[in-house]
C-alpha positions as CSV (number, residue, x, y, z in Angstrom):
1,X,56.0,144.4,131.4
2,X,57.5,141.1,130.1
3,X,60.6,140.4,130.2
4,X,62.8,139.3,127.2
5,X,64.0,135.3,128.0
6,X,67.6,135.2,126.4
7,X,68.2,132.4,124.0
8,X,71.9,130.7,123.9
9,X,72.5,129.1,120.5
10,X,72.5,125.5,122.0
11,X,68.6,126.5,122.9
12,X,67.6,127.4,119.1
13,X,69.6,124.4,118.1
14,X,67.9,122.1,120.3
15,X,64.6,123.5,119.4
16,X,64.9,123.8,115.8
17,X,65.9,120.0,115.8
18,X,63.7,118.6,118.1
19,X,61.4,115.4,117.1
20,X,57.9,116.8,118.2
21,X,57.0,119.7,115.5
22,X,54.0,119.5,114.1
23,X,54.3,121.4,110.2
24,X,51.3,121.9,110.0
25,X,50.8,124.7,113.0
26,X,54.0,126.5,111.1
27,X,51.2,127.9,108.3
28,X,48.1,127.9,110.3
29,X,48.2,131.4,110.6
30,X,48.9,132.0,106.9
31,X,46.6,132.1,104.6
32,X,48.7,131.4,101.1
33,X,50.4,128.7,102.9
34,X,47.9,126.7,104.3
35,X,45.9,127.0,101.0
36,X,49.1,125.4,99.5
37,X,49.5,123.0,101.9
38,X,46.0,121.9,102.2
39,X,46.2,121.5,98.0
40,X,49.2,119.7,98.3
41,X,47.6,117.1,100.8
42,X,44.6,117.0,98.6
43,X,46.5,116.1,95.4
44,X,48.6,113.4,97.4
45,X,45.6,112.0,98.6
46,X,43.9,111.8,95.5
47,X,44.8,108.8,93.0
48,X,44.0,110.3,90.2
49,X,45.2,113.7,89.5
50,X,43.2,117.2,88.5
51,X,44.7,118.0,85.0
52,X,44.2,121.8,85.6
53,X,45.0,122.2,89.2
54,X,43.7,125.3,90.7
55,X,45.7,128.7,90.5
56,X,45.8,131.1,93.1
57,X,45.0,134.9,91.7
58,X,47.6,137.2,91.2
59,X,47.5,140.2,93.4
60,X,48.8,143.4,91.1
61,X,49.2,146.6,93.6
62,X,50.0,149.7,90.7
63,X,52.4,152.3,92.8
64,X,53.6,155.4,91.1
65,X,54.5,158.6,91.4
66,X,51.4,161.4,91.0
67,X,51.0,161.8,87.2
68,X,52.9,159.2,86.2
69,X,49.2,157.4,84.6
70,X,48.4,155.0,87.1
71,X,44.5,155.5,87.9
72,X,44.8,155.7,83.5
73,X,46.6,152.2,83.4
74,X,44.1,150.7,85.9
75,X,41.6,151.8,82.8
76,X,43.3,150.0,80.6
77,X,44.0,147.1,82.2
78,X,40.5,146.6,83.1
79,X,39.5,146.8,79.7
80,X,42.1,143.7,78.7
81,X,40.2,141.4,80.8
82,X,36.8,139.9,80.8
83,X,35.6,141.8,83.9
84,X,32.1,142.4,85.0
85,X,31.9,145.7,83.7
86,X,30.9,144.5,80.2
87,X,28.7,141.4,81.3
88,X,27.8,140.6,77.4
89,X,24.8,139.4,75.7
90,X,23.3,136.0,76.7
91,X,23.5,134.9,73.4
92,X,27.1,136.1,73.3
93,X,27.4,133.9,76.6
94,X,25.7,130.6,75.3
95,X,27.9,130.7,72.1
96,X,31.4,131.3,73.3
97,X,31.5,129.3,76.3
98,X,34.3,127.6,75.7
99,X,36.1,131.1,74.2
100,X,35.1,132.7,77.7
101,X,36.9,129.7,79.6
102,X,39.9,131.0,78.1
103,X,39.3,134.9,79.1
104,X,40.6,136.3,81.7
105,X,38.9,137.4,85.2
106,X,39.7,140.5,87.1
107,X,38.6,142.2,90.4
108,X,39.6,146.1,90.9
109,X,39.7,147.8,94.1
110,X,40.2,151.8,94.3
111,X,42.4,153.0,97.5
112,X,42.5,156.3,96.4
113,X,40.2,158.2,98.9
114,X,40.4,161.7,97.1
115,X,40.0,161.0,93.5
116,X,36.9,162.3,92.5
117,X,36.6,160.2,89.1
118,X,37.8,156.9,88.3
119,X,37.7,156.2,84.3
120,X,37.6,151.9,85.7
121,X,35.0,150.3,87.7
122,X,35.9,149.0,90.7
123,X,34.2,146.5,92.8
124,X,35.6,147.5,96.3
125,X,35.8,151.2,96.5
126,X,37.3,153.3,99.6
127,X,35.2,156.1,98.6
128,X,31.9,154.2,99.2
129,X,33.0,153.4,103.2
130,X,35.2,157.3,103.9
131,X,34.5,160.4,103.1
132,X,37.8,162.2,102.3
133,X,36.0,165.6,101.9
134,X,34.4,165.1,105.3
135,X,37.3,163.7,107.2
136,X,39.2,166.8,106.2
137,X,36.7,169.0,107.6
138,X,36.3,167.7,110.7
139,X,39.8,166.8,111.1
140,X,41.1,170.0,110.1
141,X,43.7,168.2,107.8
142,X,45.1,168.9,104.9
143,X,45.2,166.8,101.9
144,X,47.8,164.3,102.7
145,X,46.3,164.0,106.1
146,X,43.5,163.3,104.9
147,X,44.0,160.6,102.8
148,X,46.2,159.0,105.4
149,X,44.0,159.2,107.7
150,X,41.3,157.1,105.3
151,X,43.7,154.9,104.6
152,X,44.2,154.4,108.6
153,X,40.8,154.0,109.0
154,X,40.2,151.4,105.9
155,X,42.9,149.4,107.2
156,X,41.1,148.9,110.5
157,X,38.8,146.4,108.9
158,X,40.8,145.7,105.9
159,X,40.5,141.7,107.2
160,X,36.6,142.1,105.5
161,X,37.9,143.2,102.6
162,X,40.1,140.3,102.5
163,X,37.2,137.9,103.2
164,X,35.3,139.2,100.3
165,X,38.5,138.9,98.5
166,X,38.9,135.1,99.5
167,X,34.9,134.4,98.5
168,X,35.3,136.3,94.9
169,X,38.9,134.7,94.2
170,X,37.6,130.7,95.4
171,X,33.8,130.8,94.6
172,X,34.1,126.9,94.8
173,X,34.5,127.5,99.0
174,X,31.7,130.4,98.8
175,X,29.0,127.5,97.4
176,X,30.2,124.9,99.9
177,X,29.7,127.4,102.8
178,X,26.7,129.1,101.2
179,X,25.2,125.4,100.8
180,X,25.4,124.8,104.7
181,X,24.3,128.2,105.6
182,X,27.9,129.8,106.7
183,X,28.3,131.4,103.6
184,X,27.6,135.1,105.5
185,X,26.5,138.2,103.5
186,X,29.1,140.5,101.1
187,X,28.9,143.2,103.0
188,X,30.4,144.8,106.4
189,X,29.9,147.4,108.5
190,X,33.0,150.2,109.8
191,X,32.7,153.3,111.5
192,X,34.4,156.3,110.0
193,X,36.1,159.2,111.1
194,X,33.1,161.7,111.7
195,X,31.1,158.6,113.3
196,X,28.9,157.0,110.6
197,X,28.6,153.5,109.6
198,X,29.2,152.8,106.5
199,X,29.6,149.6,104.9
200,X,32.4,147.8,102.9
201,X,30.7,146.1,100.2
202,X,31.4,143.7,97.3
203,X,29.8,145.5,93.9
204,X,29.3,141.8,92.4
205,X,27.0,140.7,95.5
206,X,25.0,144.2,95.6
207,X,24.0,143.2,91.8
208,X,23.0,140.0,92.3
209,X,20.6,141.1,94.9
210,X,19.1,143.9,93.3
211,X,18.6,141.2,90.2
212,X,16.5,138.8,92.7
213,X,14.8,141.6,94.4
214,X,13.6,143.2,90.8
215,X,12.7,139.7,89.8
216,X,10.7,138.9,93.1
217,X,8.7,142.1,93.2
218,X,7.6,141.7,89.1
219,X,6.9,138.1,89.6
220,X,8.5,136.5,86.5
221,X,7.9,133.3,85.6
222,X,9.5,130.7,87.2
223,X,11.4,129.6,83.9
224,X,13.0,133.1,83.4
225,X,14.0,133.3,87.1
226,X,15.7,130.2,86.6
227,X,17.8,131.0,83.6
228,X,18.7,134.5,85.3
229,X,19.7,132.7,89.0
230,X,21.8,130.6,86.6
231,X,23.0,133.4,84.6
232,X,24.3,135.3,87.6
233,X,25.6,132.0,89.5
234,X,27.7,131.5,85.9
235,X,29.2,134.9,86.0
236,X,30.6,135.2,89.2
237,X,31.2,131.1,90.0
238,X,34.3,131.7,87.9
239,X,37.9,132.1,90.0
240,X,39.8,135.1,89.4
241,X,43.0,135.5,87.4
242,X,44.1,139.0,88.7
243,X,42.9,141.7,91.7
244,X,44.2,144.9,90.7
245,X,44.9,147.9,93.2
246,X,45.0,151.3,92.6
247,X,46.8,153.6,95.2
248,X,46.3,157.2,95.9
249,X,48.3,159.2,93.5
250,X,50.5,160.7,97.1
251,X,53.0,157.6,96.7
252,X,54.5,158.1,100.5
253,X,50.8,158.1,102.1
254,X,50.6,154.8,101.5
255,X,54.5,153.2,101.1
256,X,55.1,154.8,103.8
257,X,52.4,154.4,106.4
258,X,51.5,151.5,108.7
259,X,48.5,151.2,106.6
260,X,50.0,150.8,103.7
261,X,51.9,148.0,105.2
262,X,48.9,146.7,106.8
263,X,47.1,146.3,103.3
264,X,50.4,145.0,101.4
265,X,51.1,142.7,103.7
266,X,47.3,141.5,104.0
267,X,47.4,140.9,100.6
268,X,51.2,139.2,100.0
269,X,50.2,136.6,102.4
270,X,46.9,135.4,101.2
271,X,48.0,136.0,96.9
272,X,50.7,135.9,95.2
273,X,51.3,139.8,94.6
274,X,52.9,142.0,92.6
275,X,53.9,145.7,92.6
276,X,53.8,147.6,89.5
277,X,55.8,150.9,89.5
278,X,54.7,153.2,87.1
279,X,57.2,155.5,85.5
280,X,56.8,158.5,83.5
281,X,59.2,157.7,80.3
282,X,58.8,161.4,78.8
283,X,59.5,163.0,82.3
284,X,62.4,160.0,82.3
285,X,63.5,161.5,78.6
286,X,63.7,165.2,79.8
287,X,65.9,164.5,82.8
288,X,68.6,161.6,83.9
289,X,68.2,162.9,87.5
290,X,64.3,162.3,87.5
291,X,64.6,158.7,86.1
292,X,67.6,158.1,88.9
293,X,65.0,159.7,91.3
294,X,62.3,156.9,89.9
295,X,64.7,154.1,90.6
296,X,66.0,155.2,93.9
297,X,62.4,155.3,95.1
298,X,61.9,151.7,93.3
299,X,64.8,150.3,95.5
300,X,63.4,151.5,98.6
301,X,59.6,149.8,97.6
302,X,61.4,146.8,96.7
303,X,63.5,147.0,100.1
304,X,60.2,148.1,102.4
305,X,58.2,145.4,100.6
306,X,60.6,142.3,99.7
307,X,57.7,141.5,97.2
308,X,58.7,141.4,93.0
309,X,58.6,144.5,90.9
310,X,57.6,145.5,87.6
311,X,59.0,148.3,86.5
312,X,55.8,150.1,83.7
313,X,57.3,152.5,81.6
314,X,54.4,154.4,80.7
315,X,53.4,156.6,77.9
316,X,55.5,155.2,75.0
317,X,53.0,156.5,72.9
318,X,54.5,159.9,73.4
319,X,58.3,159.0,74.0
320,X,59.6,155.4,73.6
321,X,61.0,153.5,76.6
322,X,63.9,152.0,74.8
323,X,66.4,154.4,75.9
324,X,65.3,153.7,80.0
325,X,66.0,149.8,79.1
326,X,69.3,150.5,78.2
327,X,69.9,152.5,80.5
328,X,69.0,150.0,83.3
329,X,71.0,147.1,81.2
330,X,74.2,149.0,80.2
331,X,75.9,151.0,83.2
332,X,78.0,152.8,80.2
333,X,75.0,153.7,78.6
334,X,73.8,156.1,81.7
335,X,77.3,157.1,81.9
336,X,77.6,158.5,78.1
337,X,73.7,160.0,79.4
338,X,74.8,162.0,82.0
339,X,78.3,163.4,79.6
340,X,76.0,163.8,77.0
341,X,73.7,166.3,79.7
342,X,76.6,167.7,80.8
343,X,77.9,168.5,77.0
344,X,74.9,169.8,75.8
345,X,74.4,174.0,75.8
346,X,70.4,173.1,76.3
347,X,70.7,169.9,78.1
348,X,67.5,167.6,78.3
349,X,66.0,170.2,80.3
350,X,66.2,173.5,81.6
351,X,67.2,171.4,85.2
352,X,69.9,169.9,82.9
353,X,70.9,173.6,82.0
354,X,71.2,175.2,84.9
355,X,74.6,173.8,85.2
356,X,73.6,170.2,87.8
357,X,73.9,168.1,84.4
358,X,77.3,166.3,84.5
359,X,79.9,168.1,86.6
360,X,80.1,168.6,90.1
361,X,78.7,167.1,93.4
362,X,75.1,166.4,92.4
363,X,76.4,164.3,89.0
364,X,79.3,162.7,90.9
365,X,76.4,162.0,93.7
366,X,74.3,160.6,90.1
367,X,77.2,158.5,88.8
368,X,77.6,156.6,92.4
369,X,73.6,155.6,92.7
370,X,74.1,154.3,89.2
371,X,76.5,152.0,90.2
372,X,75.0,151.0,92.9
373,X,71.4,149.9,91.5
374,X,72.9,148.0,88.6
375,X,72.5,145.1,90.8
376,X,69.2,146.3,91.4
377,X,68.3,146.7,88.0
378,X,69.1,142.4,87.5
379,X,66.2,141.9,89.9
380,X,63.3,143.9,88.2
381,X,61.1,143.0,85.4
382,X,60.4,145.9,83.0
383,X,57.9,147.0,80.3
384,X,56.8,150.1,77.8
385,X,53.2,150.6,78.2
386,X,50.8,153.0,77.1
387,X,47.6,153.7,79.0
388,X,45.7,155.6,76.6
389,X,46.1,153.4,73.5
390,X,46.4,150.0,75.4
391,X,50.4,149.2,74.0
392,X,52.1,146.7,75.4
393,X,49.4,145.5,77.5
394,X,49.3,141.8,76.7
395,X,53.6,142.1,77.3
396,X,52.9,143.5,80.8
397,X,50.6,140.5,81.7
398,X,53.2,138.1,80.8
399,X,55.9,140.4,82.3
400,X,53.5,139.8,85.9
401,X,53.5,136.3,85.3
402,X,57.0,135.8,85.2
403,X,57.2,138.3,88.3
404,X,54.6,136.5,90.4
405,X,56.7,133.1,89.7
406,X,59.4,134.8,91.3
407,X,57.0,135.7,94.7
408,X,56.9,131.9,94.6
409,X,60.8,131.1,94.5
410,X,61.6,134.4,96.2
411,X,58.5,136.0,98.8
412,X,56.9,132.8,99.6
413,X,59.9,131.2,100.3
414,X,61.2,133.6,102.9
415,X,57.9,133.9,103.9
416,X,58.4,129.9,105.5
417,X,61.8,130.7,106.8
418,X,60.6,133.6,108.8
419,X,57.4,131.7,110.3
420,X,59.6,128.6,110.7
421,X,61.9,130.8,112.5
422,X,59.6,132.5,114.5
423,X,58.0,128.9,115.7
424,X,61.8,127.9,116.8
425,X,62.1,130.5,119.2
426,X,59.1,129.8,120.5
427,X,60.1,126.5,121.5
428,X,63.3,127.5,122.7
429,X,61.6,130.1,124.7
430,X,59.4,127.3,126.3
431,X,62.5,125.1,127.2
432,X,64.2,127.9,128.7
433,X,61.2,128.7,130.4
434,X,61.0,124.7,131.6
435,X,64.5,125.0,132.8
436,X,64.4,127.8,135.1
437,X,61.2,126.7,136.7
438,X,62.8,123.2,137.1
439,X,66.0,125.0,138.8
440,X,63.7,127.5,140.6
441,X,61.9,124.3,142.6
442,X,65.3,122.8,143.4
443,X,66.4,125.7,145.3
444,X,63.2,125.6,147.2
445,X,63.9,122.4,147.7
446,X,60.1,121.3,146.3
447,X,62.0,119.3,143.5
């Protein structure tokens, strides 16, 4: 077993301001950084300079609890932007091209082994590589096992998935490399849990085949194979604005697992990401304690993952999410909540009845966690949505636009300090290291 070398101060010091550190090594080993710094060097380079430099696609993971709408939001949101599902006419295509420009792209993945139906269409699907049903049959697991046990497996070769991820997102890369011959296919294999090989594959690459197989076995004429090679080049040559995620509906199977951390933290260091909290705002309306129970879970995403939050008040076309604003904004406001639970003969809700509402230890317990997230309530960005009828959609994209700026100034940034730090005690390991074996030779005299 190794041995831990112990650092003094003097060593990090030393280390951290030695002459000989090459910057470069610090974000080898990170994607999203040496993206960023290989741009950078590329634009101070260049003399003249790229009037729309290239964006890097934001990375939305929707987390909820189960019911709270989020496989219904995904829906929705896939509907806002111009993702393959649609394709449009050719005429359509040759007439808005410069309306299309302005569009934008999407890429869903599903992560939700068990769900039977999915009302969105999702280009990377867990279901297609696992079989949930199967896993808990031969596994002899229940349903939560089950799905975190897919999950464990998926996250096993969850670097593919990222691959196909960097291809789709930087299609620019994908013709250089597909140009020399490295470009690879969009497809890999995994083994699953019962032993089958199944593979993880990209949905936009599968169509694009089958469209030059059909057109190779009817033997169209050259002219039309042309114009569809160029149609299909068109359509997927474009980068990507947004990569959504949908989660399994059990929250803690994949917050909570090493898998889950595994995938988030794939994905935070290669995009900009985002996680999207879904709350129910009528469940929220019937009881004070369930929204508390919302945000106390919230806190302890936004502690596991250190990545921004949106909080998505779902289903304001049933209740409206003005009241959970205020709430979060105005401390007295949750206060006058909770004596107004505690004052009603009905209450909000039975729960609210049965005499927990504003007296006693579970609303003094209520009152404390209120005070302690208003601080925590500064740091999130929050919006009303509704999933069926598509409200406050456009608000929620700008809402994840302001979030992912703050992955830049916040995430990203201690994303450097902890590889920078990591690097420094790596050197002062090596001195240390240097220094003993220089004093070990001098007491054997060989030095």
């Amino acid at each position: 077993m190794a041995t831990r070398v112990p650092l003094s101060t003097d060593d990090i010091v030393a280390a951290s301001s030695s002459s000989d550190v090459d910057e470069d090594n610090y974000s080898a080993k990170i994607p999203i950084l040496k993206r960023r710094a290989a741009s950078a060097a590329k634009t101070a380079s260049c003399s003249c300079s790229d009037g729309n430099p290239k964006k890097d696609p934001i990375c939305v993971i929707v987390v909820g609890m189960a019911g709270s709408g989020k496989t219904t939001l995904m829906a929705q949101l896939q509907r806002s932007l111009n993702l393959r599902e649609d394709g449009g006419s050719e005429d359509e295509n040759n007439t808005t091209n410069d309306s299309t420009q302005s569009k934008r792209l999407g890429y869903a993945i599903n992560l939700d082994p068990a769900a039977k139906y999915i009302p969105f269409t999702s280009s990377i699907d867990i279901r297609d590589t696992v079989d949930y049903i199967e896993v808990m049959r031969q596994h002899k697991l229940g349903p939560n096992g089950a799905i975190l046990t897919c999950l464990n497996l998926f996250a096993t070769k969850f670097d593919q998935v990222m691959s196909i991820l960097e291809r789709r997102a930087f299609p620019s890369e994908e013709v250089t490399l597909a140009a020399t011959g490295e470009g690879g296919e969009g497809s890999f294999e995994v083994e699953n849990a019962v032993g089958e090989t199944k593979q993880i594959s990209d949905d936009d690459n599968d169509d694009k085949n089958e469209a030059c197989n059909d057109t190779n076995n009817k033997g169209q004429s050259t002219s039309k194979s042309s114009n569809e090679t160029s149609k299909n080049t068109n359509s997927t040559s474009s980068p990507l604005d947004y990569i959504l995620i949908d989660t399994p509906g059990q929250i803690e199977a994949f917050t909570w697992s090493a898998s889950g951390t595994i995938v988030t933290s794939a994905l935070a260091t290669t995009f900009p990401t985002v996680l999207a909290f879904v709350v129910d705002t009528p469940r929220c309306a019937a009881s004070v304690h369930t929204f508390m129970s919302n945000m106390l879970y919230a806190c302890s995403m936004l502690y596991r993952a250190k990545l921004p939050m949106v909080i998505v008040l779902n289903k304001i076309d049933v209740v409206g999410c003005e009241f959970v604003k205020e709430w979060m904004e105005d401390y007295e406001s949750f206060q006058e909540a909770l004596d107004d639970a505690s004052a009603a003969t009905n209450g909000y809700s039975d729960e609210m009845a049965g005499g927990g509402g504003g007296s006693g230890y579970y609303a003094s317990l209520t009152r404390s966690l209120s005070l302690v997230l208003d601080e925590f309530y500064n740091h999130l960005h929050k919006v009303g949505v509704s999933a069926a009828t598509g409200e406050g959609v456009d608000e929620f994209w700008e809402v994840v636009q302001q979030a992912a700026l703050d992955y830049d100034e916040g995430y990203l940034v201690d994303l450097k300090n902890r590889v920078e730090e990591q690097k420094v005690k790596e050197r002062a390991m090596q001195r240390v290291g240097a220094r003993n074996l220089v004093r070990d030779l001098q007491e054997d005299g060989q030095l």
